[in-house]
mmCIF file of the protein (N, C-alpha, C, O) and its ligand, coordinates in Angstrom:
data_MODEL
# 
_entry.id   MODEL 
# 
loop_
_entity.id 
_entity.type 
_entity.pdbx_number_of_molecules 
1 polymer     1 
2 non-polymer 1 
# 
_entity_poly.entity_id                      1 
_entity_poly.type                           'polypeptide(L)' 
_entity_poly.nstd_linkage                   no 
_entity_poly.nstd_monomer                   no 
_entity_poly.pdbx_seq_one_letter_code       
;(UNK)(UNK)(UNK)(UNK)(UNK)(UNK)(UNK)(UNK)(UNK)(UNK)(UNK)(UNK)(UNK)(UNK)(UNK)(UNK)
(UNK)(UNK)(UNK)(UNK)(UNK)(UNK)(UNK)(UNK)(UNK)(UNK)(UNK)(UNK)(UNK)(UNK)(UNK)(UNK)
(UNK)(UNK)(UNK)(UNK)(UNK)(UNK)(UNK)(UNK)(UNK)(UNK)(UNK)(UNK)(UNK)(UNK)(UNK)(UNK)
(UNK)
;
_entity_poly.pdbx_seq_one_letter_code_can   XXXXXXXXXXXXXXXXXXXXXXXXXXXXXXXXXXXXXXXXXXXXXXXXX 
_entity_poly.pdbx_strand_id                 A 
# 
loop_
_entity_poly_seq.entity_id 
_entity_poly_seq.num 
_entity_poly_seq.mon_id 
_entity_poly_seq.hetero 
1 1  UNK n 
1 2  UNK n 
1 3  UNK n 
1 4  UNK n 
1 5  UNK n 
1 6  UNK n 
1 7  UNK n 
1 8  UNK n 
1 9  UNK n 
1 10 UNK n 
1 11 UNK n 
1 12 UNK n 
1 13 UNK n 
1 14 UNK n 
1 15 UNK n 
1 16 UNK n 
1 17 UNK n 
1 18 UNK n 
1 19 UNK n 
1 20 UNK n 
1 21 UNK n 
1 22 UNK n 
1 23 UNK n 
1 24 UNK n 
1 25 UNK n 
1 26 UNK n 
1 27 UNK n 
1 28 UNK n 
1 29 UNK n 
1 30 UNK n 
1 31 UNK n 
1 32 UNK n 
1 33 UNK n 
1 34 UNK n 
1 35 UNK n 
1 36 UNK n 
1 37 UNK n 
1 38 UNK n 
1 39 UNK n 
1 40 UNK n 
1 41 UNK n 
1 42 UNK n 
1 43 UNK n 
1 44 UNK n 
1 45 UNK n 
1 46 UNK n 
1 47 UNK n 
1 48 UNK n 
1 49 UNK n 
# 
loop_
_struct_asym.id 
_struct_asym.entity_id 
A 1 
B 2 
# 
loop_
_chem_comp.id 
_chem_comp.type 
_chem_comp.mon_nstd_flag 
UNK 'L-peptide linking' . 
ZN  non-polymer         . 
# 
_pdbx_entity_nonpoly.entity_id   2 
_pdbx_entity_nonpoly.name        ? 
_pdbx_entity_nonpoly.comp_id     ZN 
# 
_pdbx_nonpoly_scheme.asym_id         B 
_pdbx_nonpoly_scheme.entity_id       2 
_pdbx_nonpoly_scheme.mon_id          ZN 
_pdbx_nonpoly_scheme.ndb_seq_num     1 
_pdbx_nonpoly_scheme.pdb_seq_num     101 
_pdbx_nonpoly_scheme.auth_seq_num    101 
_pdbx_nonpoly_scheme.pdb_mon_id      ZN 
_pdbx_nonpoly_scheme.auth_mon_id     ZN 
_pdbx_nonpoly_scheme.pdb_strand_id   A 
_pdbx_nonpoly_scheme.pdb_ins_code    . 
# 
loop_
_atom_site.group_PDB 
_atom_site.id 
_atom_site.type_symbol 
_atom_site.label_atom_id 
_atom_site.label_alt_id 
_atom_site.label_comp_id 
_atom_site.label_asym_id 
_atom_site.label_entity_id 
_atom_site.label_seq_id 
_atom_site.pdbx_PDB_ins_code 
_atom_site.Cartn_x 
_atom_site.Cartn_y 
_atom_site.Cartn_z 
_atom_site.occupancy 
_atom_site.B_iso_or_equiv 
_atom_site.pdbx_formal_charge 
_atom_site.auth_seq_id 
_atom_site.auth_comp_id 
_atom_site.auth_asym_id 
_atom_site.auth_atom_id 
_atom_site.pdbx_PDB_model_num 
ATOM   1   N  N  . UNK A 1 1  ? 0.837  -1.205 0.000  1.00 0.00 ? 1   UNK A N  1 
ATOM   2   C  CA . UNK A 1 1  ? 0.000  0.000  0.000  1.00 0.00 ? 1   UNK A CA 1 
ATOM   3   C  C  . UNK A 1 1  ? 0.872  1.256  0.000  1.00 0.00 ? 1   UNK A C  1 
ATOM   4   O  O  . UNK A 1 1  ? 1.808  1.489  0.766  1.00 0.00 ? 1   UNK A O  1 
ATOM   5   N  N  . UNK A 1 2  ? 0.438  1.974  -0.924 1.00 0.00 ? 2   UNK A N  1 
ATOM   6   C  CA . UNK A 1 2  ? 1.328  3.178  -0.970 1.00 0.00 ? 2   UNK A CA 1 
ATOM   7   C  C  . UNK A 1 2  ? 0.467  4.816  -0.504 1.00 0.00 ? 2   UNK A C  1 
ATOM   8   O  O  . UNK A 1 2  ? -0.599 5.285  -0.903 1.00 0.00 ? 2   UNK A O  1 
ATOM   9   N  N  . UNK A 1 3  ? 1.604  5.404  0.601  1.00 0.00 ? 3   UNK A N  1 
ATOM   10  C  CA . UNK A 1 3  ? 0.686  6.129  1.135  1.00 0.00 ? 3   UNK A CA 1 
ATOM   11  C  C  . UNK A 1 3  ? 1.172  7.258  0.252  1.00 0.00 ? 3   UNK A C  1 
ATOM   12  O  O  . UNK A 1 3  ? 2.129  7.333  -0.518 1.00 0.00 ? 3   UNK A O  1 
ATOM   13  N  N  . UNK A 1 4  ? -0.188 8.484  0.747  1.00 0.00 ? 4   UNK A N  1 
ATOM   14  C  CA . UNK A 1 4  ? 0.053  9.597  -0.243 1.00 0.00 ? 4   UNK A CA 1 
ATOM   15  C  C  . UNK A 1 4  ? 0.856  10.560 0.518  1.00 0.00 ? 4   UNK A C  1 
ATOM   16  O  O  . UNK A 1 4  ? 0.708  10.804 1.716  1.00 0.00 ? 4   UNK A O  1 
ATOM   17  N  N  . UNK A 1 5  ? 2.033  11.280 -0.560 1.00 0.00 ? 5   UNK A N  1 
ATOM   18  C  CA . UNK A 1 5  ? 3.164  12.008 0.093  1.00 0.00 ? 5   UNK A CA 1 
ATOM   19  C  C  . UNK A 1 5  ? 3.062  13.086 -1.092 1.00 0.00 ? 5   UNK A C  1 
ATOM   20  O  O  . UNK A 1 5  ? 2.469  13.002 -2.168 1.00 0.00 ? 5   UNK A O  1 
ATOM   21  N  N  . UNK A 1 6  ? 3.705  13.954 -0.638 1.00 0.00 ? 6   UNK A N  1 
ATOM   22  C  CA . UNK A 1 6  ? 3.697  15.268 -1.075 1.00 0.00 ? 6   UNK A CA 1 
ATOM   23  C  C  . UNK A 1 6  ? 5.464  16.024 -1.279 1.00 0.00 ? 6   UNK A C  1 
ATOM   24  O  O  . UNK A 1 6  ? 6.277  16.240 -0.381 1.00 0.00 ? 6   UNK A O  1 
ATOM   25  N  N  . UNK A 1 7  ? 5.570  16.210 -2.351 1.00 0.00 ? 7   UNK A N  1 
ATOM   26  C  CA . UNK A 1 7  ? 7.138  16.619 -2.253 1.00 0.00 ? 7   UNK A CA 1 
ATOM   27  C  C  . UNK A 1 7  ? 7.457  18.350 -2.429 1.00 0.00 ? 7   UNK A C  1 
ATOM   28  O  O  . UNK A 1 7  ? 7.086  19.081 -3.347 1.00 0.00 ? 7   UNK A O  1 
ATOM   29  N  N  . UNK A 1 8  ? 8.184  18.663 -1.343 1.00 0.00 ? 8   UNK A N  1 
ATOM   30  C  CA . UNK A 1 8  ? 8.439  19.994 -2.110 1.00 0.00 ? 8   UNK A CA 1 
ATOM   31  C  C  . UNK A 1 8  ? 9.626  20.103 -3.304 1.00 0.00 ? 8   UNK A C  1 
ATOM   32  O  O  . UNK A 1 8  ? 10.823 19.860 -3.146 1.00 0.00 ? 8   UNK A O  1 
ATOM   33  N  N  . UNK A 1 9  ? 8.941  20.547 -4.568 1.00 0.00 ? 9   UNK A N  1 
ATOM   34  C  CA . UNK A 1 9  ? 9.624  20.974 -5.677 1.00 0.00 ? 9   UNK A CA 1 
ATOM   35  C  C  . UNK A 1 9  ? 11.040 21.421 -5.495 1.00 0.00 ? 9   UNK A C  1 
ATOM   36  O  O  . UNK A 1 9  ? 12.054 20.989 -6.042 1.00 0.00 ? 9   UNK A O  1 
ATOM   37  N  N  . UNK A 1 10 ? 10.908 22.318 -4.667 1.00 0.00 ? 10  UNK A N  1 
ATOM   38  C  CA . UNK A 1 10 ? 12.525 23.320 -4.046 1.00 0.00 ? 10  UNK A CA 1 
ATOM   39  C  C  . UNK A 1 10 ? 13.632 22.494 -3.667 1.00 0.00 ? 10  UNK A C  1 
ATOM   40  O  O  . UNK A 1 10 ? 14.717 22.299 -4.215 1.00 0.00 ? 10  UNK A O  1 
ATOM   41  N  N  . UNK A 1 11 ? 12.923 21.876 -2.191 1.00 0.00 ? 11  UNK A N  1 
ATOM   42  C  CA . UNK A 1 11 ? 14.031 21.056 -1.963 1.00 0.00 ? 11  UNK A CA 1 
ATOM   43  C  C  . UNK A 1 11 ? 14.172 19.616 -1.422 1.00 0.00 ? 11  UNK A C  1 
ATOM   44  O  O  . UNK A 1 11 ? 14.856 19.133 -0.520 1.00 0.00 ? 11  UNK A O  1 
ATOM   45  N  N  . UNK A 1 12 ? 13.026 18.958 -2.545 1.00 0.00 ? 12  UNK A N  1 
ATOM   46  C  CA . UNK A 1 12 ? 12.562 17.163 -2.422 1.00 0.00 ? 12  UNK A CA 1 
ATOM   47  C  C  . UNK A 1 12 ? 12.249 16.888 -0.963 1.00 0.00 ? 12  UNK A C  1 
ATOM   48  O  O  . UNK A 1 12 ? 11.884 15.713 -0.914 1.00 0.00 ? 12  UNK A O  1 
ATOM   49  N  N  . UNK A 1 13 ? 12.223 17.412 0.208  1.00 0.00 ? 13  UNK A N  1 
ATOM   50  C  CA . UNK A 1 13 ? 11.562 16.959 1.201  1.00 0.00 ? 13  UNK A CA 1 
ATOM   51  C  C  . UNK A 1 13 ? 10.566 16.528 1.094  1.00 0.00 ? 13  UNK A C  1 
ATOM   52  O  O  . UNK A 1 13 ? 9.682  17.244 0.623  1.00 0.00 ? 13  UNK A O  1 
ATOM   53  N  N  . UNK A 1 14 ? 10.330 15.449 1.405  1.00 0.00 ? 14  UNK A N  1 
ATOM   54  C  CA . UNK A 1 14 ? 9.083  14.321 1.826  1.00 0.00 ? 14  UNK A CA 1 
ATOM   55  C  C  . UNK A 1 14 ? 7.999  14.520 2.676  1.00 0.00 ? 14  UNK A C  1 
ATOM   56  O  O  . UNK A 1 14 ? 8.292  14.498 3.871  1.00 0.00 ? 14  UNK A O  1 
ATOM   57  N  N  . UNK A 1 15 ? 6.228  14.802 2.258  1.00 0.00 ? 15  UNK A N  1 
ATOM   58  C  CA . UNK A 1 15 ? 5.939  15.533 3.369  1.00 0.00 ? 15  UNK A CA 1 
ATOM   59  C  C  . UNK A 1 15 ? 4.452  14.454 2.987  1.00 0.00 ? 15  UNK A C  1 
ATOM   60  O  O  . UNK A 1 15 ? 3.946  14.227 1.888  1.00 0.00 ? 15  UNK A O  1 
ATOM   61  N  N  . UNK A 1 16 ? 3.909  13.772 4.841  1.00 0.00 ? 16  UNK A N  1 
ATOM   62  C  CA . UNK A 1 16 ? 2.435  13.230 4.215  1.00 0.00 ? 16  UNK A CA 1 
ATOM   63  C  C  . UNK A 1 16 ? 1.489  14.456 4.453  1.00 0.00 ? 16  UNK A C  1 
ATOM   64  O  O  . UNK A 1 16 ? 0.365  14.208 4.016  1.00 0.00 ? 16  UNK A O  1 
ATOM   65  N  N  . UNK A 1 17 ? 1.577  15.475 4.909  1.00 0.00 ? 17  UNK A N  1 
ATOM   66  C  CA . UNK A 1 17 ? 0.689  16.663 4.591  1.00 0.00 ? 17  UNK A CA 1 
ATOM   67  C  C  . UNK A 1 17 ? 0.814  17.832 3.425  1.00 0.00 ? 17  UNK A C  1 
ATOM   68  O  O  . UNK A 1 17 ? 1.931  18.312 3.229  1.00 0.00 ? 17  UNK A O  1 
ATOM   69  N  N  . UNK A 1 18 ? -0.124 18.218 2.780  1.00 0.00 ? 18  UNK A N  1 
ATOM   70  C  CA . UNK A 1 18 ? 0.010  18.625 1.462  1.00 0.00 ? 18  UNK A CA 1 
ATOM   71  C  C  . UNK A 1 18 ? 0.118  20.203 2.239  1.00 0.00 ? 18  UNK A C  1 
ATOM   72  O  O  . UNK A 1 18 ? 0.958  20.960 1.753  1.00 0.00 ? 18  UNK A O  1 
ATOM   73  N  N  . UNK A 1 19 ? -0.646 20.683 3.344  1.00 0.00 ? 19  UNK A N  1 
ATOM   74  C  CA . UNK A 1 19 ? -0.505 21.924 3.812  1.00 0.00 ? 19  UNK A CA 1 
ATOM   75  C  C  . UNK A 1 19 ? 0.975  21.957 4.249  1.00 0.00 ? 19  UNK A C  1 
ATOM   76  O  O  . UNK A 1 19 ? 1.442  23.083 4.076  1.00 0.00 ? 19  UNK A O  1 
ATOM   77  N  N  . UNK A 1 20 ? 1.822  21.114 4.739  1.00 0.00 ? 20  UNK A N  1 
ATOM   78  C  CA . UNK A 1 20 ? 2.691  21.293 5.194  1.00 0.00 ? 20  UNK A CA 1 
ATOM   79  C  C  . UNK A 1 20 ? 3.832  21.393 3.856  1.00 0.00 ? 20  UNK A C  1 
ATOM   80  O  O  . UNK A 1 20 ? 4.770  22.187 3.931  1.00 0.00 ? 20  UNK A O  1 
ATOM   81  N  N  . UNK A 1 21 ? 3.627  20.431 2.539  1.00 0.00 ? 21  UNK A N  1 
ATOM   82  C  CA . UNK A 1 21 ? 5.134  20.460 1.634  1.00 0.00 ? 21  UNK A CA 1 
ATOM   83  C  C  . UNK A 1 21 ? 4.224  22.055 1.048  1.00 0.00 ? 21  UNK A C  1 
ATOM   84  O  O  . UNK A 1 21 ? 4.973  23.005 1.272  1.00 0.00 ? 21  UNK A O  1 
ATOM   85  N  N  . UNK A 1 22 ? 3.428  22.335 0.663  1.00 0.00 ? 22  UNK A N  1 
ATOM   86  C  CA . UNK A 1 22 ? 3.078  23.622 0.454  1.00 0.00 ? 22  UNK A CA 1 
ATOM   87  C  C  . UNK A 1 22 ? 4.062  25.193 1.006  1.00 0.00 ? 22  UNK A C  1 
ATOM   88  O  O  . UNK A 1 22 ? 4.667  26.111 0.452  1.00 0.00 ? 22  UNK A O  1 
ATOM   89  N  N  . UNK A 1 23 ? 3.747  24.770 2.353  1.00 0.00 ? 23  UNK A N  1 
ATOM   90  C  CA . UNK A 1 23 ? 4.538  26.136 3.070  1.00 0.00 ? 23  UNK A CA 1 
ATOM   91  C  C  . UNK A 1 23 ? 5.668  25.894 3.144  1.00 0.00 ? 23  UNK A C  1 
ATOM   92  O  O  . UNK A 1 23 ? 6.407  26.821 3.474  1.00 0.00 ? 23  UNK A O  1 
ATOM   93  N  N  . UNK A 1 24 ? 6.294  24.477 2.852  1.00 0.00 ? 24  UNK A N  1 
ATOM   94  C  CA . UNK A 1 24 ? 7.986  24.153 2.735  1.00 0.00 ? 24  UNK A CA 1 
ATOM   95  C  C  . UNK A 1 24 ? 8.307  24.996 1.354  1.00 0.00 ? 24  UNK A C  1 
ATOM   96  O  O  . UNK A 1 24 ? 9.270  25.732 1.139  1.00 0.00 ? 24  UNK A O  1 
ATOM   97  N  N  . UNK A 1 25 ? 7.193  24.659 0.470  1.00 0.00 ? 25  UNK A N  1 
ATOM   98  C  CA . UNK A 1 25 ? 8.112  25.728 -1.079 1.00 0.00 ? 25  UNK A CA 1 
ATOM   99  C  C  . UNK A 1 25 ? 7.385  26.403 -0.839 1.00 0.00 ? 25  UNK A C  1 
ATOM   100 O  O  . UNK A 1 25 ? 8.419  26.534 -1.494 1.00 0.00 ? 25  UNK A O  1 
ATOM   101 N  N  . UNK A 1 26 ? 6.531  27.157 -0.544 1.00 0.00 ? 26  UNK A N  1 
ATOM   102 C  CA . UNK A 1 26 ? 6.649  29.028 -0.556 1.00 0.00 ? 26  UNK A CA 1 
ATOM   103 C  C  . UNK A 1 26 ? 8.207  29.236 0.245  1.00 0.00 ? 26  UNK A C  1 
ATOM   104 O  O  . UNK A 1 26 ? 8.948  30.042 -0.318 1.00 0.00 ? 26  UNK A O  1 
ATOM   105 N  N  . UNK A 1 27 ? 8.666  28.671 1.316  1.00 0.00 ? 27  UNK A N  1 
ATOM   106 C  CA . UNK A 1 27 ? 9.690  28.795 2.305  1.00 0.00 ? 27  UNK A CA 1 
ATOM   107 C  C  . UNK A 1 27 ? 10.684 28.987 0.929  1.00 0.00 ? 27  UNK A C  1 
ATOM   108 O  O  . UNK A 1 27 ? 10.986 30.020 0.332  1.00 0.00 ? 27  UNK A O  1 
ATOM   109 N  N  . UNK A 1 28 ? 10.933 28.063 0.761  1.00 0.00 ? 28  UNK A N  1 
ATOM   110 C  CA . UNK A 1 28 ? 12.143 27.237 0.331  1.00 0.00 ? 28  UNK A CA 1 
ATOM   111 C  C  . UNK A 1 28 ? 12.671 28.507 -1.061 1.00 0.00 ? 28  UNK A C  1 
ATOM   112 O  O  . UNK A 1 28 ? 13.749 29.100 -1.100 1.00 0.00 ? 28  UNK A O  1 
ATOM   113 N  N  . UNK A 1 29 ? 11.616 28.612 -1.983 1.00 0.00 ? 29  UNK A N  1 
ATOM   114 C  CA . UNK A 1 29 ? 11.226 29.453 -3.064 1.00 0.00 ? 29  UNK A CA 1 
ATOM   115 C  C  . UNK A 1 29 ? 11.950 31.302 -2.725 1.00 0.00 ? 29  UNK A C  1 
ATOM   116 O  O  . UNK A 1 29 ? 12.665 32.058 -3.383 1.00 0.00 ? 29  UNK A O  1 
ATOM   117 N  N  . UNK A 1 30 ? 11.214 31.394 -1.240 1.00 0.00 ? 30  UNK A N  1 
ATOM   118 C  CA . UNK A 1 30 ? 11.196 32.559 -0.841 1.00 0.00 ? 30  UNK A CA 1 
ATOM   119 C  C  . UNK A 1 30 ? 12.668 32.868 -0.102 1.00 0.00 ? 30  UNK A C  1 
ATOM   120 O  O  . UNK A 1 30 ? 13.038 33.995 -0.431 1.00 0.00 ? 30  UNK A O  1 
ATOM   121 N  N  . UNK A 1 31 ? 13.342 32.403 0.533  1.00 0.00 ? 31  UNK A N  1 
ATOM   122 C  CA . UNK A 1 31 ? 14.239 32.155 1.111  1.00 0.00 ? 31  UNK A CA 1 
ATOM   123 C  C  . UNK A 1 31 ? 15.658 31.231 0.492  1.00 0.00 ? 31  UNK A C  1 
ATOM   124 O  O  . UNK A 1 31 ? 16.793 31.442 0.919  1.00 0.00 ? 31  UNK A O  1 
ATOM   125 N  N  . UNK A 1 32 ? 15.396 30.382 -0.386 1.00 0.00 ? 32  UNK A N  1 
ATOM   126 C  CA . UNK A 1 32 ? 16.646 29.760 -0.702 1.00 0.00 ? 32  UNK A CA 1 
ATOM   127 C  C  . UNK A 1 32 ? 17.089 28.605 0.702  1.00 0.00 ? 32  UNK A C  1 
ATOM   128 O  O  . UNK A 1 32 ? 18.161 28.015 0.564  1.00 0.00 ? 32  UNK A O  1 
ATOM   129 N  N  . UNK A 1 33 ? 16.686 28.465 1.335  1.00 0.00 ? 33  UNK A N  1 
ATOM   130 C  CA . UNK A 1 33 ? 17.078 27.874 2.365  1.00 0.00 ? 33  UNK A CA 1 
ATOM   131 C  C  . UNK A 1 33 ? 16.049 27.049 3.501  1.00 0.00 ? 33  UNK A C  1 
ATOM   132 O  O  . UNK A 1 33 ? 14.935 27.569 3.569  1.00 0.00 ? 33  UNK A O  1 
ATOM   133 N  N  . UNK A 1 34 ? 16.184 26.253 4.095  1.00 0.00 ? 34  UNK A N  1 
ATOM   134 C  CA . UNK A 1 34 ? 15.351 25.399 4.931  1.00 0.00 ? 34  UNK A CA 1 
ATOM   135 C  C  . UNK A 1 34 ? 14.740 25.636 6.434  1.00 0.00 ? 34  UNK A C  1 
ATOM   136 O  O  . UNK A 1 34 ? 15.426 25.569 7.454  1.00 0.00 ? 34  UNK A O  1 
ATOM   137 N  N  . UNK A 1 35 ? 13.492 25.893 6.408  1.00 0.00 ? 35  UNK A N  1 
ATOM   138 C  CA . UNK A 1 35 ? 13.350 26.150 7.779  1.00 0.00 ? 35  UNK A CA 1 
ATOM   139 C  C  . UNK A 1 35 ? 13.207 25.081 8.665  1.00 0.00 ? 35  UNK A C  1 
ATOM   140 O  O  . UNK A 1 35 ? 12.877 24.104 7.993  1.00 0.00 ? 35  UNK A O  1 
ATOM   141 N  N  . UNK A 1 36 ? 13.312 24.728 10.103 1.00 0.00 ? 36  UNK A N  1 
ATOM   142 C  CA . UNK A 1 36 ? 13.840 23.780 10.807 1.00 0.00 ? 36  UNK A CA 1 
ATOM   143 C  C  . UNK A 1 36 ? 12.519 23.501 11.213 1.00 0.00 ? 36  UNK A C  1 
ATOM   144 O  O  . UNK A 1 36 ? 12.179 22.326 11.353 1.00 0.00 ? 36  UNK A O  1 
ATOM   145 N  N  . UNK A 1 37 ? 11.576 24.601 11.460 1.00 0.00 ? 37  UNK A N  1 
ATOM   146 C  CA . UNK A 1 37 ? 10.184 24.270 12.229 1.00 0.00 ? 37  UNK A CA 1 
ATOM   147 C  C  . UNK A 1 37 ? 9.331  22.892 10.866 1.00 0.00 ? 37  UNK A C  1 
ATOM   148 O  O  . UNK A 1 37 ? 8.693  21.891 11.189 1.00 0.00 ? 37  UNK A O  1 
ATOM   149 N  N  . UNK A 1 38 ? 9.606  23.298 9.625  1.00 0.00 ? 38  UNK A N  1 
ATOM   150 C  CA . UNK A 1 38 ? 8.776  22.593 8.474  1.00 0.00 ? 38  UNK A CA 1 
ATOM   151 C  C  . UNK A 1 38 ? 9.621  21.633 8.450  1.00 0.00 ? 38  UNK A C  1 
ATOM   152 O  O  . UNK A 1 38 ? 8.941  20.610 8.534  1.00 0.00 ? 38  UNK A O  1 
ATOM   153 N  N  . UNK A 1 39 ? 10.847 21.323 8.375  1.00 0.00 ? 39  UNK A N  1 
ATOM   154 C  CA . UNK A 1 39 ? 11.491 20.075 8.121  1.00 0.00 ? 39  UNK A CA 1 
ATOM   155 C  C  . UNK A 1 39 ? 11.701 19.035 8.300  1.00 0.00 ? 39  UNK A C  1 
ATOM   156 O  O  . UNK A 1 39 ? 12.014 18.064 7.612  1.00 0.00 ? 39  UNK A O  1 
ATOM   157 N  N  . UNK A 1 40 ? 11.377 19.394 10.106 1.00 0.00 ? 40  UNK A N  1 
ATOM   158 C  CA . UNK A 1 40 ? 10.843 18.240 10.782 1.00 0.00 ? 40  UNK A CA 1 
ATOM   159 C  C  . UNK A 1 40 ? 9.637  17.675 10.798 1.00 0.00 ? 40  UNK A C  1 
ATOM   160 O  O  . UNK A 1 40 ? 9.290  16.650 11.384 1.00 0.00 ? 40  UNK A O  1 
ATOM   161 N  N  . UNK A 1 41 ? 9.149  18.242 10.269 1.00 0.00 ? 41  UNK A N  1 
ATOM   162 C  CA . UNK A 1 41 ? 7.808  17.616 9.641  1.00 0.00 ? 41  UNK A CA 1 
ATOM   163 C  C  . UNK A 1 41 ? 7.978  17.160 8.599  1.00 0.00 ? 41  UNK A C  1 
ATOM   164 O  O  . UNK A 1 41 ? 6.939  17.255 7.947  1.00 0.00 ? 41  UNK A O  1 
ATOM   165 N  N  . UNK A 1 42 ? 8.925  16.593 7.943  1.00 0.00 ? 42  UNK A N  1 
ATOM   166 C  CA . UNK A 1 42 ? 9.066  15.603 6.569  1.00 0.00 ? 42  UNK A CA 1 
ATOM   167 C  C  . UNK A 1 42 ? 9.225  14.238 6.941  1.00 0.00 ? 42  UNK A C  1 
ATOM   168 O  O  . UNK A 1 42 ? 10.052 13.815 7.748  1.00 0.00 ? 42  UNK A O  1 
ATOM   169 N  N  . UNK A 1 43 ? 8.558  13.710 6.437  1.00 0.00 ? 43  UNK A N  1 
ATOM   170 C  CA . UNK A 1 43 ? 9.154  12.006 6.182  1.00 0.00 ? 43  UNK A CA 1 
ATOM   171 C  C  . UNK A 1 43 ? 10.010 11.175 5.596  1.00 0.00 ? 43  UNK A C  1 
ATOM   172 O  O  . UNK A 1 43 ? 10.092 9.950  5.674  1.00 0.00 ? 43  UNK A O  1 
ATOM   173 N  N  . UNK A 1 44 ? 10.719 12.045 4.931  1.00 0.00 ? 44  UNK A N  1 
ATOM   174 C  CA . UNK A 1 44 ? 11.652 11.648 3.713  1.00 0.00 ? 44  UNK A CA 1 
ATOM   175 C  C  . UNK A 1 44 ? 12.491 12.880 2.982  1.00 0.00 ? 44  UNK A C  1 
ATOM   176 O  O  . UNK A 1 44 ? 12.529 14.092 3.194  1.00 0.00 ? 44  UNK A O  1 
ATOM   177 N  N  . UNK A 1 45 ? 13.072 12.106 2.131  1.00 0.00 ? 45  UNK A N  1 
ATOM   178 C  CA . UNK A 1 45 ? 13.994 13.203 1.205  1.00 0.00 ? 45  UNK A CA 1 
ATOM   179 C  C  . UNK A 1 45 ? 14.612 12.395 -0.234 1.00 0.00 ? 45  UNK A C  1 
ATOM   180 O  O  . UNK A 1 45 ? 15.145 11.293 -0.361 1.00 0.00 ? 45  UNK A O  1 
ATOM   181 N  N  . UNK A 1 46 ? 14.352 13.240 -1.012 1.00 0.00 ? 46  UNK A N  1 
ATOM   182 C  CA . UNK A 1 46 ? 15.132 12.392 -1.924 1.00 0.00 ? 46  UNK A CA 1 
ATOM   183 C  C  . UNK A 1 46 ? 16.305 12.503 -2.281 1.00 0.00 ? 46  UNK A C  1 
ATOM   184 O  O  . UNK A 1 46 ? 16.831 11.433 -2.588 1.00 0.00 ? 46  UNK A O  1 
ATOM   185 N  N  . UNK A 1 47 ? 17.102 13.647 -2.385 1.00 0.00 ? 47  UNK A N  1 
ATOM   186 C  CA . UNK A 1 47 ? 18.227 14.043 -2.230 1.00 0.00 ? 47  UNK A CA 1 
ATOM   187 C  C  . UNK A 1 47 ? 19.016 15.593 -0.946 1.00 0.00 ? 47  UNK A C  1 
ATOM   188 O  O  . UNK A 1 47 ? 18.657 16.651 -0.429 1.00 0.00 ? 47  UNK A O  1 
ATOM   189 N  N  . UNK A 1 48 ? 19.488 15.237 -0.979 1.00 0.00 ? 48  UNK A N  1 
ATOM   190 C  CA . UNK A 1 48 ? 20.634 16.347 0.104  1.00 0.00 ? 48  UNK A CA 1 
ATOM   191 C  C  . UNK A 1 48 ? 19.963 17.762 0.187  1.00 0.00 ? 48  UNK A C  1 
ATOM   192 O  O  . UNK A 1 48 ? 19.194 17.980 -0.749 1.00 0.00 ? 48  UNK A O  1 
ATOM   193 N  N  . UNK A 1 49 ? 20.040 18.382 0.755  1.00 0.00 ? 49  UNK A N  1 
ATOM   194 C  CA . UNK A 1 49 ? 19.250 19.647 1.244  1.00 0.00 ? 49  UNK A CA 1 
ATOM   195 C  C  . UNK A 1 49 ? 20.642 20.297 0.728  1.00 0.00 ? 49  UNK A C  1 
ATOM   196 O  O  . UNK A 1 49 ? 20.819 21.513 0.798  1.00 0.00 ? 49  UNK A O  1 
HETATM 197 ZN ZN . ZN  B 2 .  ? 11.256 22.769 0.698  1.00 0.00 2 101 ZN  A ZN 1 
# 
């Protein structure tokens, strides 16, 4: 069973909330860089931050 995940575009973090990889790329987009409060809220990654 494959669950539903959400990736941010910016910077492939793995997210099962779509509100949450959302505000990771406005972040990510807006800033160039990773915020710590959203990140830990990922489940995954596909490559290196
Ligand atoms: Zn991101």
């Amino acid at each position: 069973m494959v669950k539903e995940a959400y990736i941010c575009e910016e910077c492939s973090l793995i997210y099962a909330d779509k509100g949450v990889a959302e505000k990771c790329e406005a972040w990510c987009r807006k800033t160039k860089s990773c915020n710590i409060q959203i990140i830990k809220k990922a489940i995954g990654k596909l490559i290196k931050c």
